[in-house]
Residue, then its C-alpha position, 0 to 999 in steps of 0.5 A: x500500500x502506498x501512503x502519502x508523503x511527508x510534506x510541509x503541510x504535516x510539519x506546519x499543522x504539527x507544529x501550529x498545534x504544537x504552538x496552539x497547545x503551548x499557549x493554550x494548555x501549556x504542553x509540557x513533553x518529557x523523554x523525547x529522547x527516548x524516540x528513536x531518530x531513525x528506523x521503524x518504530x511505535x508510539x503507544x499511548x492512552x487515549x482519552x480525547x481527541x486531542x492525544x493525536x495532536x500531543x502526539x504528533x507536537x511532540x515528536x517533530x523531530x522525526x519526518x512525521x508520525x502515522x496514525x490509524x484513525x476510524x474511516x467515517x473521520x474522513x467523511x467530512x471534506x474539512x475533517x478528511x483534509x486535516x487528518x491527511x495533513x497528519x498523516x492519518x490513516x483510515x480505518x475500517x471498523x466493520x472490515x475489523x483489525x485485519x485492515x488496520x494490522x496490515x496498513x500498521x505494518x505497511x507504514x512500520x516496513x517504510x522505516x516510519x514512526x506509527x503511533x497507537x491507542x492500544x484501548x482502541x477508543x477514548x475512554x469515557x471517563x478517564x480511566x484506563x481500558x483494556x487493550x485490544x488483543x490485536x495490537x499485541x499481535x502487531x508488536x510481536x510481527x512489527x519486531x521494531x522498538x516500542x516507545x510506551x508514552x503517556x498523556x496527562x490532561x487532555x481528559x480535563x481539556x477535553x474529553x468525549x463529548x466536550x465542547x470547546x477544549x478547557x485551558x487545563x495543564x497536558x503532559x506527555x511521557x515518553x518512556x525507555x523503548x520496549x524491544x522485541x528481545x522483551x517480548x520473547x519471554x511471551x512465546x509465540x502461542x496466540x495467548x501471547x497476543x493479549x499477554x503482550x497487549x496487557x504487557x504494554x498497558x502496564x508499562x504505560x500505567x507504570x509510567x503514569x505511576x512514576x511521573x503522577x504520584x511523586 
């Protein structure tokens, strides 16, 4: 599959709404060195409001762009379809199930490109975290790249599922010590191991809350 081409127009839209969230919320990132500068790679964060993929995407404009899979029906509106391929998201299917999301997640993975994913899925409803998704474990064991958990603080309180107009409140984002596929081994190959390394990488984003909220 081919996919668009990093252009001027993604680092001016991430870098707008890196200003935006400066000003507005005051966006503070922590542990960027931890993203790798080049090669194949996956972000993977929480997810509780629409604003994780632009804290994301702000935060890492050291690199040619990160890809997001987002749900086809996103790209419905002109205006909406526009914007999301500015940032170089990715649509999908829900009714097609992972199988399309996986295969475009490792397509962009196979190009040397960052990818950064929700493993719940979905935003949560009320801030707290959910279960991963099986299929997402499946996609860390085939990727074999480094896995950079990372952690969002505030856009639930900026602005969460349903809200209205984003709130001025404080966003932080953790990115924490890459995960390796040599991690992942301890897990086996079996299918349950899907959803052990899916669980596994919730933990390591939990933990990341743990050490950097609670102090």
């Amino acid at each position: 599959m081919k996919h668009r081409r990093d252009t001027w127009a993604y680092f001016l839209t991430a870098g707008l709404l890196r200003i935006g969230l400066k000003i507005w919320n005051r966006l503070s990132i922590f542990g960027i060195e931890n993203v790798p500068l080049h090669g194949g790679g996956i972000i993977v964060a929480n997810h509780t409001s629409f604003l994780d993929p632009p804290v994301i995407g702000g935060g890492v404009l050291k690199r040619r762009g990160v890809h997001f899979l987002a749900r086809g029906s996103l790209f419905s509106f002109p205006l909406g379809e526009w914007c999301l391929r500015q940032i170089q998201a990715i649509p999908i299917e829900r009714e097609k199930g992972d199988i399309g999301a996986l295969r475009k997640g490792l397509s962009v993975i196979k190009e040397g490109k960052l990818l950064a994913l929700f493993p719940e899925g979905t935003r949560s409803p009320d801030g707290h975290f959910q279960e991963a998704k099986k299929g997402v474990g499946f996609l860390m064991a085939k990727a074999k790249i480094p896995i950079i958990p990372a952690y969002i603080d505030g856009t639930f309180q900026a602005y969460p599922k349903g809200g209205k107009w984003i709130r001025p409140k404080k966003i932080k984002v953790y990115f924490g010590t890459p995960i390796f596929p040599v991690d992942l081994e301890q897990f086996g190959k079996k299918k349950e191991a899907y959803r052990q390394i899916s669980d596994y990488i919730m933990s390591e984003i939990k933990a990341l809350k743990d050490s950097n909220t609670l102090n």
